[in-house]
N, C-alpha and C positions, 0 to 999 in steps of 0.2 A: 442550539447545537449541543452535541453531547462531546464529551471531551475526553482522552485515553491517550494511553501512555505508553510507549515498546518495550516489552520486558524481555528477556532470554538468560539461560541457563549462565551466563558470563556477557561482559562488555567488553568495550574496550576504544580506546580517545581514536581507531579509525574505523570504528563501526557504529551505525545511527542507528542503535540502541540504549534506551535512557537506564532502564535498571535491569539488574541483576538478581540472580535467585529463583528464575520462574515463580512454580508455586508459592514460595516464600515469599515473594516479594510483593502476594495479591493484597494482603492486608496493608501496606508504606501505598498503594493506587487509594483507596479509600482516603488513605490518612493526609496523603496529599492535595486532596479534594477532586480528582478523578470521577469520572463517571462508569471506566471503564478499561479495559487493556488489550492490546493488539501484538498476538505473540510471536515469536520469534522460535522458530527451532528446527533440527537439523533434520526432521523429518516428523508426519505424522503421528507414527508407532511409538513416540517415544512421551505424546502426550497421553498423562493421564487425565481420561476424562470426565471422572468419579470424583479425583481428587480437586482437578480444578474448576468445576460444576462447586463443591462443597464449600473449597476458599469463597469463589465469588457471592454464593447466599451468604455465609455467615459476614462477609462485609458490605455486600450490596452494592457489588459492580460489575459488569457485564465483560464480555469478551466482544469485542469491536469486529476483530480481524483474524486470520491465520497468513501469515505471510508463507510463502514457497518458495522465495529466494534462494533456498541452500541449498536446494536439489540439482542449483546449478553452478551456483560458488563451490561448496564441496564436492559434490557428488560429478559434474559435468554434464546433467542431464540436460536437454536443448528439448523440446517442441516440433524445430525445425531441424535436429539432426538429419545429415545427410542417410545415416542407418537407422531404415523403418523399427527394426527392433528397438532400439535407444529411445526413437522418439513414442512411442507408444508405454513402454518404459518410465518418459515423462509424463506420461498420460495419466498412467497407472497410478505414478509418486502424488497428483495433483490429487486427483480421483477418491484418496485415502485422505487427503485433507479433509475434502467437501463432506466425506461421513462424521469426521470430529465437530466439524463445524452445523452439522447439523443438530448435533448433540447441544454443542452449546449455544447453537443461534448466532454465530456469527457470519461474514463474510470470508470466502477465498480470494489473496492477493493473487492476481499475475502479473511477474516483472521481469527479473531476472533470468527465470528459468525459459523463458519464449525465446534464450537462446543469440545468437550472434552472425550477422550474415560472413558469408567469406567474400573474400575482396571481389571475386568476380560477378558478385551478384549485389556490391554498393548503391549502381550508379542508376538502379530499377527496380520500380514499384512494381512491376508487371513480371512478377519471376514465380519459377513453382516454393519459394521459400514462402512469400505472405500465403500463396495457396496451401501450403502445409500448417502454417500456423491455423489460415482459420480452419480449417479441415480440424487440427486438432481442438481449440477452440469452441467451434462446433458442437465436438464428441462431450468436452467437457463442461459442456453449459446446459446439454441436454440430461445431463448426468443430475446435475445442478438444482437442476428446475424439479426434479424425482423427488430430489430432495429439502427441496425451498431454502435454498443456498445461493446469496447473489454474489456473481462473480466481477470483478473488478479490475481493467485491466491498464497500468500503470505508467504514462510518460517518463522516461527515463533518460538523462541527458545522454550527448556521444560520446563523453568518457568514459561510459561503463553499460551501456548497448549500444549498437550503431547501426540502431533505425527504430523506428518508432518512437522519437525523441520528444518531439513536441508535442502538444495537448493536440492541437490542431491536426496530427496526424496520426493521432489513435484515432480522433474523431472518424478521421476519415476511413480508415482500416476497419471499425468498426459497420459504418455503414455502406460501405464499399461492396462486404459481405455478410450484409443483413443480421450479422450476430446482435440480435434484438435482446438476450438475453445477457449483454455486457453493459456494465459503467465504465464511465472513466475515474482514476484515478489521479487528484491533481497534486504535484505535489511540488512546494515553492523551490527547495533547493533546486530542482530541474528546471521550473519556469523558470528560474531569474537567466540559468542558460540558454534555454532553446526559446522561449518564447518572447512574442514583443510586448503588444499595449496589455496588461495585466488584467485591470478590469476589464476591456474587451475578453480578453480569452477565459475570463471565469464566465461573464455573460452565456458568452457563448456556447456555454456549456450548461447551459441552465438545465435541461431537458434529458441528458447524460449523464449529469454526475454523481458518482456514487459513494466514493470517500473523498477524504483530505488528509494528506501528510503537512506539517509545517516544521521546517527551519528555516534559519536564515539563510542570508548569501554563500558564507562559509560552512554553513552546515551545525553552525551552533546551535542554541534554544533563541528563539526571534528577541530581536534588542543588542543582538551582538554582531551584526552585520550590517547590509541593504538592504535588504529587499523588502520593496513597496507595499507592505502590510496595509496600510492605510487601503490602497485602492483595492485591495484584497478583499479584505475585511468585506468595506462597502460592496464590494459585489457578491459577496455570500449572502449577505443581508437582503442586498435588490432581487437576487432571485429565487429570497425564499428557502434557502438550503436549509434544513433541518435534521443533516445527518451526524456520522460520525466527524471529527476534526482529531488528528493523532500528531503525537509527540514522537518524531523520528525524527530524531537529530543525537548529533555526538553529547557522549555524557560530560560534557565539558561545562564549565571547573574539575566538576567533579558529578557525580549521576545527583544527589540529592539539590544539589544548587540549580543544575539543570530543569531537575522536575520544576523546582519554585518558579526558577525566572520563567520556564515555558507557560505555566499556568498563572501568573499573574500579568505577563504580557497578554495572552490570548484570553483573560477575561479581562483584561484592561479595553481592548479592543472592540468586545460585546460591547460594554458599557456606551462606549465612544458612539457604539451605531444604535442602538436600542431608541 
């Protein structure tokens, strides 16, 4: 597995983001033993993709991910906004990722910005809300594929989307509406809420998955909570996964103790299964 870390322009002890400095902080991914960095930022347009192309050859790490998070934290852009303007909008904000990411060879996240149902549309999987996502979806993987950019789309617990929470039901969102050109995104802070048997639910994901986020229970660097790594681990291993694995958790202690303990547990872990 290749191993990467979340960088963004600032952190901070309630955002699972490990370091700070962007560009700056590409050479501390190397020096940490990184393979690579999965970025964080408040849009697009604001990466340089010259510059951060240049960091990563002169240290010899890769760009994992582009995360889109903040088009919906900041900005309020949704997927499935009620206003077709808005939501095409978000289409737009994604769309501008996937060309950076194609520059640098990485993946587009989707998580956050897929947006939030309203109360009236909780209690159904059968609403014009999942039909707008994959509608948008859709637009955006076709876009994607132009550009040999895979997309990735994120279980996300109900504290902070409320729906498509569990691994098991992107699964099915995914193939519900044939969006052949998505993975899933697994990531443990969320499984340890929405999901049950661990190793079953990475199994069963053998065929789908496209990245991995790891924290623990609390959202630390893994070692400072629960959750059941062990069986994790072992099912990464069983099914062969060979992709990215990221370091998205709170910079806690502090972001540099973070980086260690994440990357000495999760090569602790290799080792254990190897």
């Amino acid at each position: 597995m290749k191993l990467a870390i979340t960088i963004a322009n600032q952190t901070s002890p309630r955002s699972p983001v490990v370091l700070s400095g962007d560009i700056a902080a590409i050479p501390k991914v190397r020096a940490l033993g990184y393979d690579g960095c999965e970025l964080h930022s408040d849009s697009a347009d604001v990466l340089d993709v010259n510059a951060i192309s240049k960091a990563c050859r002169e240290n010899k790490i890769s760009v994992s991910a582009l995360a889109t998070g903040r088009g919906y934290t900041k900005y309020g852009l949704s997927l499935i906004d009620d206003d077709e303007s808005l939501r095409k909008q978000a289409v737009r904000f994604v769309k501008k990722y996937v060309v950076v990411a194609e520059a640098l060879r990485s993946s587009v996240i989707i998580g956050c910005i897929r947006g939030n149902l309203p109360a009236v549309a909780l209690d159904s999987k059968d609403n014009q809300y999942y039909e707008r996502l994959a509608f948008a979806m859709s637009e955006i993987v076709s876009f994607a594929h132009d550009h040999d950019v895979p997309i990735v789309l994120e279980a996300i617990n109900r504290f902070e989307n409320n729906y498509l929470n569990s691994v098991h039901d992107v699964r099915d969102f995914i193939d519900n509406y044939a969006l052949k050109g998505v993975k899933i995104l697994l990531d443990t802070f969320h499984m340890n809420i929405e999901d049950g048997d661990i190793y079953e639910t990475v199994a069963a994901s053998r065929e789908s998955l496209g990245y991995v986020h790891i924290a623990d229970s609390n959202r630390w660097p893994p070692g400072f909570g629960h959750f059941d790594f062990e069986s994790f681990f072992k099912a990464l291993y069983d099914i062969g996964y060979k992709g990215w694995v990221s370091a998205e958790c709170l910079p806690l202690p502090d972001e540099e103790q973070a980086a260690k303990q994440w990357i000495k547990y999760v090569k602790d872990m290799e080792e254990r299964n190897e």
